[in-house]
C-alpha positions as CSV (number, residue, x, y, z in Angstrom):
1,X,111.4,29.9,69.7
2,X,111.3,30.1,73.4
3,X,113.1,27.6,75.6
4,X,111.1,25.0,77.0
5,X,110.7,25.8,81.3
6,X,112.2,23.3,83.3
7,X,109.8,21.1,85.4
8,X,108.6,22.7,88.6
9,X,109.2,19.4,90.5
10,X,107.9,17.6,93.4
11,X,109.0,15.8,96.7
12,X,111.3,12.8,96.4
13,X,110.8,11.6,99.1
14,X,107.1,10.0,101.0
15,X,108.2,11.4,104.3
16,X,110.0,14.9,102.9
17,X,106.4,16.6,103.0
18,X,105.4,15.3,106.3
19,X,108.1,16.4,107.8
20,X,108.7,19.7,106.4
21,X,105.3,20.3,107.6
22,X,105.9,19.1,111.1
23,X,109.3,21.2,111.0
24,X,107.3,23.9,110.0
25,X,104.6,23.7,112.6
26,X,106.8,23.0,115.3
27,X,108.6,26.2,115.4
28,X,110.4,28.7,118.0
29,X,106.7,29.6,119.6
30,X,106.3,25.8,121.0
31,X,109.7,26.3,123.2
32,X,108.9,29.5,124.2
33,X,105.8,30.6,124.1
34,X,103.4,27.8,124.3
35,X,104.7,26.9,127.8
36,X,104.4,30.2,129.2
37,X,100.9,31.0,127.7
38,X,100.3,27.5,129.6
39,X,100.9,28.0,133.2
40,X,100.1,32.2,133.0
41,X,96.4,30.6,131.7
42,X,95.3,28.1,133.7
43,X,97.8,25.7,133.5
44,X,96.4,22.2,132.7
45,X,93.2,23.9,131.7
46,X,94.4,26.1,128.9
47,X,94.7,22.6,127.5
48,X,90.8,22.6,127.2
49,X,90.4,25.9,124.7
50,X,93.7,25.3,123.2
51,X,92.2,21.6,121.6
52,X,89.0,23.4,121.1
53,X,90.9,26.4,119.3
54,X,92.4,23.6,116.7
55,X,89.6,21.8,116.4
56,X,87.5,24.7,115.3
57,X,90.3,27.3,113.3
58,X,93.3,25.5,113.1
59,X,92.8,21.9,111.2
60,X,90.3,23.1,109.2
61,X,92.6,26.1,107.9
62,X,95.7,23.9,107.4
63,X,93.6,21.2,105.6
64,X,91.8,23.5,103.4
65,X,95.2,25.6,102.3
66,X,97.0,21.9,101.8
67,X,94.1,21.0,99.5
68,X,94.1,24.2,97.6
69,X,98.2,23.7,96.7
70,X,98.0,19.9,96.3
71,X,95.4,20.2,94.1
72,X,96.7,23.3,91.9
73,X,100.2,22.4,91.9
74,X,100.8,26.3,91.7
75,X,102.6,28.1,94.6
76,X,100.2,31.1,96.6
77,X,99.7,33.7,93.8
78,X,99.0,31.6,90.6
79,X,96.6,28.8,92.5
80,X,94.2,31.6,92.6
81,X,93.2,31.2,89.3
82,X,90.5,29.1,91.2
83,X,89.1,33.4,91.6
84,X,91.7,35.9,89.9
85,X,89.6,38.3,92.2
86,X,91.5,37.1,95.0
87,X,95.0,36.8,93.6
88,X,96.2,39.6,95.8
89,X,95.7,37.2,98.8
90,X,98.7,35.5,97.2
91,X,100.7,38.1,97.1
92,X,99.8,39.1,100.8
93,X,101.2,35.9,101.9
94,X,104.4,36.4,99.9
95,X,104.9,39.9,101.7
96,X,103.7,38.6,104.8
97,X,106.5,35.5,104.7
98,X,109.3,38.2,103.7
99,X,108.8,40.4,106.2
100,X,108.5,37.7,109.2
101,X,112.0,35.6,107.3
102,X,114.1,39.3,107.6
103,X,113.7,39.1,111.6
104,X,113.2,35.2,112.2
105,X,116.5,34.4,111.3
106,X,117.8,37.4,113.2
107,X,116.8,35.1,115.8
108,X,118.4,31.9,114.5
109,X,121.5,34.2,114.3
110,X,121.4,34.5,117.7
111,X,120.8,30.9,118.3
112,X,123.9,30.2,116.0
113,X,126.0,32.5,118.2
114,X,125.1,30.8,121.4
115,X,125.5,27.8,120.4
116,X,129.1,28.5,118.8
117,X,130.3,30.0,122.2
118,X,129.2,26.8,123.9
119,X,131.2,24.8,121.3
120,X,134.2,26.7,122.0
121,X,134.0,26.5,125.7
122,X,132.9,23.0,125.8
123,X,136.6,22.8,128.3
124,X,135.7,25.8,130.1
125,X,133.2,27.4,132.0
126,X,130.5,29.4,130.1
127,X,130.5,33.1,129.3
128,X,127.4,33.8,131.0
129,X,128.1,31.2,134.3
130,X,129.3,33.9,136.3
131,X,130.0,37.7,137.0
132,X,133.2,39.5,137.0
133,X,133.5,39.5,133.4
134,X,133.9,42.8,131.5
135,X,130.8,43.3,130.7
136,X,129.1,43.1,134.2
137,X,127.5,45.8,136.5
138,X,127.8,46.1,139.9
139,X,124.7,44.5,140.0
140,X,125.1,41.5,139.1
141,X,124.0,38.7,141.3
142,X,124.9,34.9,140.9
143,X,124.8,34.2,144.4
144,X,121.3,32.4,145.7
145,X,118.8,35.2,147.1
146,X,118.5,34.4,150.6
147,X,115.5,31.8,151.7
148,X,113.6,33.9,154.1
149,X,111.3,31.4,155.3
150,X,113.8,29.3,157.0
151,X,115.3,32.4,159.0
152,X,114.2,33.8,162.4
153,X,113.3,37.7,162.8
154,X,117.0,38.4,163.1
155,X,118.3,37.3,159.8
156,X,115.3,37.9,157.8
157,X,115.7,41.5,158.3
158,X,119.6,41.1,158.0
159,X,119.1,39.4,154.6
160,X,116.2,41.6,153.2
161,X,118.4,44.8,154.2
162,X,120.9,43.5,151.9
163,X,118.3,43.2,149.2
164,X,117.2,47.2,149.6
165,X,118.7,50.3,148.5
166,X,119.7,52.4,152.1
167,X,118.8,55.9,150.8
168,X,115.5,54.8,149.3
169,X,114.7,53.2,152.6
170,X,116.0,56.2,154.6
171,X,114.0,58.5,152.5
172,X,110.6,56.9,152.8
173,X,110.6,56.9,156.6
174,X,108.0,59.4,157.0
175,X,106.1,57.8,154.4
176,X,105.8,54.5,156.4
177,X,105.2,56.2,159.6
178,X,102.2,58.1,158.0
179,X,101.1,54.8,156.3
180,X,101.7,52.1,159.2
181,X,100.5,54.8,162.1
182,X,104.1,54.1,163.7
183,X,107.1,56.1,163.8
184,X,110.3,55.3,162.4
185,X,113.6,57.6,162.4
186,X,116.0,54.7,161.7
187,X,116.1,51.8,159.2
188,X,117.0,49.4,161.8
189,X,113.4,50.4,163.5
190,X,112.1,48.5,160.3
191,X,110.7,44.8,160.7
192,X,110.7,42.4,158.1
193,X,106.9,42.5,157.6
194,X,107.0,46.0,156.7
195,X,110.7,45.6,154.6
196,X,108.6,42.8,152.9
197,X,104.8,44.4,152.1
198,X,105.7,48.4,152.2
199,X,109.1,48.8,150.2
200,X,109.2,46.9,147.1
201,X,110.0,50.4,145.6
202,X,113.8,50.2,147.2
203,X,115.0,46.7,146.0
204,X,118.1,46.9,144.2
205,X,116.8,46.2,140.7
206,X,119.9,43.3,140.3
207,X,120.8,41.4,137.3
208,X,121.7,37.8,136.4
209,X,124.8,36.8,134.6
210,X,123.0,35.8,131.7
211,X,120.3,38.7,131.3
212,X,124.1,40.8,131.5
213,X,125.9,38.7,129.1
214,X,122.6,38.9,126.6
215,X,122.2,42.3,126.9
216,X,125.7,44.2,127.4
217,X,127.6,41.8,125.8
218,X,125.7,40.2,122.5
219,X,123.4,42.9,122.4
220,X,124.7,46.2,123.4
221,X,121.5,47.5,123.7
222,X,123.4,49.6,126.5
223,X,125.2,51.8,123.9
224,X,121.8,52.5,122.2
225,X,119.6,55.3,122.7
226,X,116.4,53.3,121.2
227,X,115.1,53.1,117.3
228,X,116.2,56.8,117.1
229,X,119.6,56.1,117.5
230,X,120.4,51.7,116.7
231,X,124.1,52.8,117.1
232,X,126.6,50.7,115.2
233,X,126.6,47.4,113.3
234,X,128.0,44.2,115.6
235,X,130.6,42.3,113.4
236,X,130.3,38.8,115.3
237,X,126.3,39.2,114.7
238,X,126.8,39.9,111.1
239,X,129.2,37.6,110.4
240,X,126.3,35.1,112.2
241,X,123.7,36.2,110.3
242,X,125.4,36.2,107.0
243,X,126.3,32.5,107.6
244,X,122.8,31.7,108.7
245,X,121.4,33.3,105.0
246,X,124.0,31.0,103.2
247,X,123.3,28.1,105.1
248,X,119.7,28.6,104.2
249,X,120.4,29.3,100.5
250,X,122.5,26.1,100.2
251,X,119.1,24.5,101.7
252,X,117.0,26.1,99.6
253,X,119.1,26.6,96.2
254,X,117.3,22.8,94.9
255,X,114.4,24.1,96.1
256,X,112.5,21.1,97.8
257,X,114.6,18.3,96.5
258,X,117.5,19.8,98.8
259,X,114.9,21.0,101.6
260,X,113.0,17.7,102.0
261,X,116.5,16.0,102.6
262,X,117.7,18.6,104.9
263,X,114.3,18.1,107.2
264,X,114.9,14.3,108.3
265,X,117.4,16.1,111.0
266,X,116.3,19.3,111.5
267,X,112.6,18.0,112.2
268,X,113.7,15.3,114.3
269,X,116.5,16.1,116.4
270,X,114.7,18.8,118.6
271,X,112.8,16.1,119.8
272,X,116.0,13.8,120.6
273,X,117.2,17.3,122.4
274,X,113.9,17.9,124.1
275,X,113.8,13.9,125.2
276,X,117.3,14.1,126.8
277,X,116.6,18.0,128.3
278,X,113.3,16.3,130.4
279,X,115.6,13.6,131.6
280,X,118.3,16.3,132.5
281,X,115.3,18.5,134.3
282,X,113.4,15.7,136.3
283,X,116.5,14.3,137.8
284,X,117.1,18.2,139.1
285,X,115.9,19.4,142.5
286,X,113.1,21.2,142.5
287,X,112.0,20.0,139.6
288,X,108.5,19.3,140.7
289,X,107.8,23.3,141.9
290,X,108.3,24.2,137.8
291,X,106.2,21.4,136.8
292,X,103.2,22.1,139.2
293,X,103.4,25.7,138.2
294,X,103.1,24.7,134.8
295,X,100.1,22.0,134.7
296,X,98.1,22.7,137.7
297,X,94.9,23.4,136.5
298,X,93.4,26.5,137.2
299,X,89.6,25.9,136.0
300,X,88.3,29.3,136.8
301,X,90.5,31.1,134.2
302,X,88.5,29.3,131.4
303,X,85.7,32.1,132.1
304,X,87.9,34.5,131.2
305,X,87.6,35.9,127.1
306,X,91.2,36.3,127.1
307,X,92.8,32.6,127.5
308,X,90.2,32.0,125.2
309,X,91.9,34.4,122.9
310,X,95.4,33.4,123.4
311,X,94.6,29.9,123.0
312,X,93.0,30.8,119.4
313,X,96.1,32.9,118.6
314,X,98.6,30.0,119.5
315,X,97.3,27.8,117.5
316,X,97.0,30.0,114.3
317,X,100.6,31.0,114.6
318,X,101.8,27.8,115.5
319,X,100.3,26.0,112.6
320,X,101.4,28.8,110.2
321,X,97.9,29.1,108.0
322,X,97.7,32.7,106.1
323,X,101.7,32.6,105.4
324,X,101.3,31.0,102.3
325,X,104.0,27.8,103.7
326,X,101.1,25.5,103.5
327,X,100.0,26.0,100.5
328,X,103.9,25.8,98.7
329,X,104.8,22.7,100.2
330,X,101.6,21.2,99.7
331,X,102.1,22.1,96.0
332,X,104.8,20.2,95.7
333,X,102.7,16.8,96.7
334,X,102.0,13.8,94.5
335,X,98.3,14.9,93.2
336,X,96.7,11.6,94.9
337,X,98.6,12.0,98.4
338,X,96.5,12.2,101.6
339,X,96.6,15.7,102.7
340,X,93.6,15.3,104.9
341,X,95.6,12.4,107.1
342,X,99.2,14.5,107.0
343,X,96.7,17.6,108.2
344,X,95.5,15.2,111.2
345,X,99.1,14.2,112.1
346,X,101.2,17.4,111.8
347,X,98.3,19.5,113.9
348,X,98.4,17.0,116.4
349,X,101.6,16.4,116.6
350,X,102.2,19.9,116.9
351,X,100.1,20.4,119.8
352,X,101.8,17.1,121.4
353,X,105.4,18.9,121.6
354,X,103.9,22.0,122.6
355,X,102.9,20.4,125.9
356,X,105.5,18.1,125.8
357,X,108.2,21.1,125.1
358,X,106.7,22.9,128.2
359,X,107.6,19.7,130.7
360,X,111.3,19.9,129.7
361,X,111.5,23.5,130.4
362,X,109.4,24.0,133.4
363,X,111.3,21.3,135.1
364,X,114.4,23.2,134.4
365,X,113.0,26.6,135.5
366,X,111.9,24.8,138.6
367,X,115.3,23.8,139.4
368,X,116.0,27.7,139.1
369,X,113.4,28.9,141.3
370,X,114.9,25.8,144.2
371,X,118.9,27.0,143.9
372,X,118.1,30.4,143.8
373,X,115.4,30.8,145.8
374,X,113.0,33.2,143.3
375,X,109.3,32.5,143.1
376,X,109.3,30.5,139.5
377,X,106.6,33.2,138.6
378,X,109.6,35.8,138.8
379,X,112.0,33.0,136.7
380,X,109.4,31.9,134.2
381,X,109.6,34.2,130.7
382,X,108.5,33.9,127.1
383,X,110.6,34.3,123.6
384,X,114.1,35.9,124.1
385,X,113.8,36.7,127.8
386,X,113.2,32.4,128.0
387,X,115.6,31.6,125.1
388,X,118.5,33.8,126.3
389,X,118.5,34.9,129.5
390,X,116.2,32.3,131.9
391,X,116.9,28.9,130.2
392,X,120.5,29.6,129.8
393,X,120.8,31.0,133.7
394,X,119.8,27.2,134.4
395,X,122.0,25.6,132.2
396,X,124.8,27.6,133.8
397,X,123.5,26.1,137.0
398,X,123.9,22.5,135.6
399,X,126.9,20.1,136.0
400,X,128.8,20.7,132.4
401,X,126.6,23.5,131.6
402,X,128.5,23.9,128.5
403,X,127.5,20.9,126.6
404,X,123.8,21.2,127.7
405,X,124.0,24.3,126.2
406,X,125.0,23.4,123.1
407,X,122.6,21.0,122.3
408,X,119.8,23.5,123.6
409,X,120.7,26.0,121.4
410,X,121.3,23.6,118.7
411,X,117.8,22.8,119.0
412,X,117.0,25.9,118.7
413,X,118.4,26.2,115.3
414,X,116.7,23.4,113.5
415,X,113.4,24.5,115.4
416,X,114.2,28.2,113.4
417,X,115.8,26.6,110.3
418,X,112.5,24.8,109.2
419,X,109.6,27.1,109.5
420,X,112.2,29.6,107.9
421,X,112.8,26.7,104.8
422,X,109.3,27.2,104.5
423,X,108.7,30.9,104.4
424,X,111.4,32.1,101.7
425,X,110.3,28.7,100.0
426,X,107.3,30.5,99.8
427,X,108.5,33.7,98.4
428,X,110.9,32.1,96.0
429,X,108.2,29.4,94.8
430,X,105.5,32.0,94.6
431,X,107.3,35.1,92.7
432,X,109.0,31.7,90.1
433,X,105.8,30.5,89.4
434,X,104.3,33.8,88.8
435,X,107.3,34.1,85.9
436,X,108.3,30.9,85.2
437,X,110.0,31.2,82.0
438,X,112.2,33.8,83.4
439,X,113.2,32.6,87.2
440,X,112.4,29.0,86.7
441,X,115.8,28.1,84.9
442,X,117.5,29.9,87.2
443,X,116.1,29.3,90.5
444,X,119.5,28.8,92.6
445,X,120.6,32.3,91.2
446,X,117.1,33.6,92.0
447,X,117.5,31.5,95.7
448,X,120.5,33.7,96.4
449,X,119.2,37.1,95.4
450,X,116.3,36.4,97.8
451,X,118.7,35.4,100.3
452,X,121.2,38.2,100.1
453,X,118.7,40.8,100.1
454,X,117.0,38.8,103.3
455,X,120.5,39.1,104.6
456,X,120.5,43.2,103.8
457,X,117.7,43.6,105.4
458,X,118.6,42.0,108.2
459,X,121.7,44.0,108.7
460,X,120.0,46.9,110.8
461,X,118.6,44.2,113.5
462,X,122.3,43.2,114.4
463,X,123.1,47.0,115.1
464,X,123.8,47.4,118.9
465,X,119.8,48.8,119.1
466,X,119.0,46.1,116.7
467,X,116.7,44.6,119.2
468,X,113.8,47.2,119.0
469,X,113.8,47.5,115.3
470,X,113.7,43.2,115.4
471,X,110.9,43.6,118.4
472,X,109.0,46.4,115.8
473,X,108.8,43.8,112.8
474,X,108.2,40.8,115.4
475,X,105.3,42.5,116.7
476,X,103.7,44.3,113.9
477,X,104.7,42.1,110.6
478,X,102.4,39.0,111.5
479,X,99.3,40.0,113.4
480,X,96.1,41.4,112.1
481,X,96.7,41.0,108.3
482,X,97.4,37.3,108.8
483,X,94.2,37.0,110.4
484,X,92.5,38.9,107.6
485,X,94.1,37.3,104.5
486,X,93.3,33.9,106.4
487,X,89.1,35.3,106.7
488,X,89.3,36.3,103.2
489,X,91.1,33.5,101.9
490,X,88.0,31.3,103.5
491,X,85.5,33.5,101.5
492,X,87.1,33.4,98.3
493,X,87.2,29.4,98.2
494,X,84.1,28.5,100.8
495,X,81.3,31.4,99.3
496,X,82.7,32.3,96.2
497,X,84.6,29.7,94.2
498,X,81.7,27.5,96.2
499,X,82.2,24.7,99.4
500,X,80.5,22.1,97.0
501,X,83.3,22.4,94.2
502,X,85.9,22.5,96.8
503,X,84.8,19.5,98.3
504,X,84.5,17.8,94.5
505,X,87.9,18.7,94.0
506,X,88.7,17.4,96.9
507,X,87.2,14.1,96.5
508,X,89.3,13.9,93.2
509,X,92.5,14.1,95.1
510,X,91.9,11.7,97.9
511,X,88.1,10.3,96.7
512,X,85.2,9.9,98.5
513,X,85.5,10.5,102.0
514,X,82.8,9.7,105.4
515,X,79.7,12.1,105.5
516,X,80.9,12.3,109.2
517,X,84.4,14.1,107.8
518,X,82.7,16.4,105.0
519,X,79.6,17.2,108.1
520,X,82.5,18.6,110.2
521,X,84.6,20.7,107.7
522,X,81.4,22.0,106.2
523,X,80.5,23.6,109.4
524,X,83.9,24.5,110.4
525,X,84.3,26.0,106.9
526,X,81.1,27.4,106.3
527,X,80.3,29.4,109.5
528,X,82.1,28.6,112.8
529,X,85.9,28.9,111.1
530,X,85.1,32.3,109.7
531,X,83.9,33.2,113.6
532,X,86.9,31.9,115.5
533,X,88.8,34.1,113.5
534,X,86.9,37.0,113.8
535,X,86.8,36.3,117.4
536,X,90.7,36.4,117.4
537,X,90.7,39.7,115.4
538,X,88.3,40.9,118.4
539,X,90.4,39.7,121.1
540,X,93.9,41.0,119.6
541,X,91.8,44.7,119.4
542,X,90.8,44.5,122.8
543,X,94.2,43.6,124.3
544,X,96.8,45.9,121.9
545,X,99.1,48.0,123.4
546,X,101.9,49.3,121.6
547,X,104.9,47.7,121.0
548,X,107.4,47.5,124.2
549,X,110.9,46.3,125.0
550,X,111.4,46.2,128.9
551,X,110.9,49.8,129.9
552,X,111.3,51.3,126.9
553,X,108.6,53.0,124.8
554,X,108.5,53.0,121.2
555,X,108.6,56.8,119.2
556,X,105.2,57.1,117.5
557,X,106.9,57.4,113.9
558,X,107.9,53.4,114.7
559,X,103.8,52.6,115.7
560,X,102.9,54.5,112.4
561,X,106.2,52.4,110.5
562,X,104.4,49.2,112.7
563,X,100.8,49.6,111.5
564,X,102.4,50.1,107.6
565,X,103.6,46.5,107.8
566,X,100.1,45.4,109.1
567,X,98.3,47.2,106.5
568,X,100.4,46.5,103.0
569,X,99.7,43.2,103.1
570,X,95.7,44.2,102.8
571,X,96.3,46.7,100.0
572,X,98.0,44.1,97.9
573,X,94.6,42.1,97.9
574,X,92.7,45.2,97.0
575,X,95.0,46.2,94.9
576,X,94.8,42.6,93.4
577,X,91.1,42.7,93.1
578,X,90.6,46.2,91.5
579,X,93.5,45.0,88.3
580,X,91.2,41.7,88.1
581,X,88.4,43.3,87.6
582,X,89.7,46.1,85.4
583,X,91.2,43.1,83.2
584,X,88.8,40.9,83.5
585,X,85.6,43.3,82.8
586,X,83.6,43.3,85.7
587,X,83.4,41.3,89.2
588,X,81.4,38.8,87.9
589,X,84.0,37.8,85.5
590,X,87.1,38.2,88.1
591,X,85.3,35.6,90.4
592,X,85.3,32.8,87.8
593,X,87.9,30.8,87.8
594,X,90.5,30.1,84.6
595,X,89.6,27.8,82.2
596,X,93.3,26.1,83.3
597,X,92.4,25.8,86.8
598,X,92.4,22.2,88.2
599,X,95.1,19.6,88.0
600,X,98.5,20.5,86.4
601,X,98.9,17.2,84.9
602,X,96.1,15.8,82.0
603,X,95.8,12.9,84.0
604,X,94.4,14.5,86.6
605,X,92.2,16.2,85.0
606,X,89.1,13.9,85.3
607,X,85.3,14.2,85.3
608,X,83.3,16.8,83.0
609,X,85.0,20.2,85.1
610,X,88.7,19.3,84.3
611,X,88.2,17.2,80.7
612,X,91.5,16.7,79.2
613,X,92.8,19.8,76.6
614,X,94.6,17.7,74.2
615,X,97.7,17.7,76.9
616,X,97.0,21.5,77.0
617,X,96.3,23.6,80.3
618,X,96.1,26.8,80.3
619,X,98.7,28.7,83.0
620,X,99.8,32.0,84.3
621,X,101.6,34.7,81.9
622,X,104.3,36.4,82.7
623,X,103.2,39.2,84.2
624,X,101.0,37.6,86.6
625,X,97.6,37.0,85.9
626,X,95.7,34.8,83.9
627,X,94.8,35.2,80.2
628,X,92.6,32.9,78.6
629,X,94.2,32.4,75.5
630,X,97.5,30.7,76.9
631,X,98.1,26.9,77.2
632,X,100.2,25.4,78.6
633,X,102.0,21.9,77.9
634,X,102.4,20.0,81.3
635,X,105.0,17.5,80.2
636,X,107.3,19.7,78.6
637,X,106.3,22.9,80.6
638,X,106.4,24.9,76.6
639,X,103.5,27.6,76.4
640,X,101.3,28.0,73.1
641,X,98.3,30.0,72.2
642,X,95.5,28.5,72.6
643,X,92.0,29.2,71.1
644,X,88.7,30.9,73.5
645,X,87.2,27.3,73.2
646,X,90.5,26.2,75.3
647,X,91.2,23.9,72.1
648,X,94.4,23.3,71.3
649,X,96.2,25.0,68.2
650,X,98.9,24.3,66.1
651,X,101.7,22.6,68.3
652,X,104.4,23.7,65.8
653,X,103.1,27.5,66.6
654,X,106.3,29.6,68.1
655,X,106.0,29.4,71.8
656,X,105.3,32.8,73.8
């Protein structure tokens, strides 16, 4: 005789699913990203597609994937018994999650690091404050640049001489007198009209402390020769990163009764941080030039296909559909829970501290642009460049920079920590309830493998050319396939399993709701959904390049390596479909769905499609798909055979 499972379990909390989808959400790409996409856009007025964007792909996706866990209680690979055919999907977003969690918390490793140097030097100045460390180049600048337009002829060209390399300006003499019809045998000849339009090509390519600190010191990128050559493994960034996995294991190793405790402060406090960093930045001179920059609205950008585009592909990363994090956590939910209101709340609230993150850091990089005297255009950056190098060049700027920079940082951590709870709770809840009798007992154990070999993996990406394999899997791992997975998880439920029996099970869950609501998601569902994100897929096609890291140029073995991570998520759902059909006998019968699909718990299971089975529902074998023939008992989780009728048999028969 078998031993019974152990339960799966559920939230213990009303708030630990809201918020772990809110921590979720509101990741990295809201302080980073959002805000840059913002003012490069059409400030104000990328505001406009961006609401549209989550009107029409992203709440309807993050409803419909909550629904499909709540109602299932099954993590992403076994809630497709709703269509075995499309079982692969499940396993696409298990991949897809894995690969993004080895690199993500590469990045929260970094975060970690930061913010343990600020804690150390909370009595001293900051590593990155100033130059003249051991790590600096000659060109290294943390004086101001000079403010031209207050200077007459005289010290304008004095000051922009001092910005130019002599021999470059020497050398391209004859070039100007050919160009400018003049003739010039001396640098001294030049004005500062022509130093400023005709010889960009001489400035001294200079540094700040930070970018130096980041790159030569944390990095080494220096001591790399690119992803032919990553060099050696950093010791401090290990030793990071392996505390980083642990602290996520220790998170994780209750599965969500440990997560959804953990959330209440690492969902909240970046907002406390981002509240007290907007305060900091408005007080700040200059403050005003980074917040203009930033919300200005530029209407005549919103003809353009492109901000139309990004605004589509913000919102579908931000929110996280296709990942399979949705759908776990949402399994997890009380069956009669209102997903369709926590759906409302988290995507707006997620949009809300995307604009609201951008005030806090424009302000600061408008402070920048004032003390230093660099357009904010030049200042402004997105992800690492914004996260490492131009946000903390401000903070060094700040009285007590150090303690600033601890709590930004800081922020930055339980910003990474959440969406990264979600992801490996998406891998570990999906593989478990795929062989539940094996990994469900032991799910801490199984928690650590997963984080260990997350932490193995991660290894390479903390060598001293760890950066361009981290900026391979960052911009290959989630792109296209997440968009694909999401378009075919939208035909699986909408066309095959049916919109009409979604929307029954639905109404189940939460009862009947306004023909206003059901008119809405029926289109969104149905037709303009399904567009938006072939629109997207368009848009991404049309502006690819390669991937890039400053000026150098990936090897086309790593675009080949790139375009494998893109495409194994896909194969898995072929894959998927061909052994469903092969077991199953044909198409038609892969597309029905299990005679155990529904509610997990009999009294659920209501209404002539999900009739009671004698406290018997049939669930997912061992090896991962679906056999008719195998009940389940959902108070004591014990599996029996079960006859074709779905009719209980003899309770006393030895377990599977």
């Amino acid at each position: 005789m078998a031993k019974e499972e152990p339960e799966r379990g559920n939230w213990t909390g009303k708030l630990d699913f809201l918020l772990s989808c809110i921590g979720y959400a509101v990741g990295l790409g809201n302080v980073w990203r959002f805000p840059y996409l913002c003012y490069r856009n059409g400030g104000g007025a990328f505001l406009v597609p961006y609401v549209i964007m989550l009107l029409v792909a992203g709440l309807p996706l993050f409803f419909l994937e909550l629904c499909v866990g709540q109602f299932s209680s099954q993590g992403p690979v076994t809630a497709w018994a709703l269509s075995p055919l499309f079982m692969g999907i499940g396993w696409a977003m298990i991949l897809i999650s894995a690969m993004v969690c080895t690199y993500y918390n590469v990045i929260i490793m970094y975060a970690v690091y930061y913010m343990f140097v600020s804690f150390v030097n909370l009595d001293d100045e900051l590593p990155w404050q100033k130059c003249g460390k051991a790590w600096n180049t000659d060109k290294c600048r943390d004086e101001p640049y000079p403010d031209l337009s207050s200077m007459n002829e005289t010290m304008k060209v004095n000051a922009t001489l001092g910005l130019k390399d002599q021999t470059c300006l020497s050398n391209i003499l004859g070039t100007l007198s050919t160009l400018l019809n003049q003739t010039f045998t001396s640098v001294s000849q030049l004005n500062s009209t022509v130093l400023a339009d005709h010889t960009e090509d001489c400035d001294i390519k200079f540094a700040t402390a930070s970018s130096e600190y980041w790159n030569r010191y944390v990095l080494r990128v220096h001591e790399s020769d690119g992803l032919e050559d990553i060099g050696s493994v950093s010791l401090k960034n290990v030793l990071c990163l392996l505390i980083c996995w642990l602290f996520i294991f220790f998170c994780l190793m209750k599965g969500v009764k440990s997560s959804g405790k953990v959330v209440y402060f690492t969902a909240t406090f970046p907002y406390v941080v981002l509240l007290i960093l907007l305060i900091r930045g408005v007080t700040l001179p200059g403050y005003y030039k980074g917040i203009e920059f930033y919300i200005f609205p530029k209407w005549e950008l919103l003809k353009n296909p492109k901000v139309w585009g990004d605004a589509a592909t913000q919102i579908f990363y931000s929110l996280g559909p296709a990942f399979g994090g949705l759908l776990t956590m949402a399994s997890y939910n009380k069956f009669n829970n209102n997903c369709l209101r926590d759906a409302v709340i988290v995507s707006f609230i997620n949009c809300g501290t995307s604009v609201f993150a951008g005030f806090a850091i424009f302000s600061l990089l408008g402070y920048i642009s004032h003390t230093t005297n660099v357009p904010i255009d030049k200042v402004a950056d997105s992800g690492p460049g914004l996260a490492f190098i131009a946000y903390p060049e401000g903070i060094a700027k700040l009285p007590s920079p150090p303690i600033f920079a601890f709590l930004f940082f800081f922020m930055l951590f339980t910003l990474g920590l959440d969406s990264q709870f979600a992801m490996m709770e998406t891998v570990i809840s999906g593989i478990t309830d795929v062989f539940p009798r094996q990994l469900r007992s032991r799910k801490a154990l199984f928690t650590f493998f997963c984080c260990m070999v997350g932490f193995v993996l991660g290894i390479p990406q903390t060598c001293k050319g760890g950066i361009y394999l981290l900026t391979l899997v960052d911009w290959y791992s989630g792109s296209y396939n997440l968009m694909i997975v999401s378009f075919v998880e939208i035909v699986g439920i909408i066309y095959v399993y049916g919109i009409n029996n979604f929307r029954q099970d639905i109404e189940l869950m939460l009862g009947k709701k306004s023909p206003i609501v059901w008119a809405y998601f029926y289109t969104m569902w149905f037709v303009v959904t399904p567009l938006a994100i072939f629109f997207i897929v368009i848009m991404m096609a049309i502006n690819y390049s390669p991937a890039v890291l400053g000026d150098y140029t990936f090897p086309p073995f790593a675009e080949a390596i790139g375009w494998m991570m893109v495409l194994a998520p896909l194969m898995l759902i072929i894959i998927g479909a061909i052994v469903q059909i092969v077991r199953k006998g044909g198409v038609s019968a892969a597309i029905k769905s299990e005679p155990h699909w529904g509610p997990s718990a009999d009294k659920d299971r209501k209404g002539p499609r999900y009739a009671p089975i004698q406290n018997l529902q049939a669930v997912p074998g061992g090896n991962g798909h679906f056999p008719s023939n195998v009940g389940y008992n959902s108070d004591k989780g014990n599996l029996y055979m079960v006859g074709q009728d779905n009719k209980g048999m003899n309770p006393d028969a030895e377990r599977l």
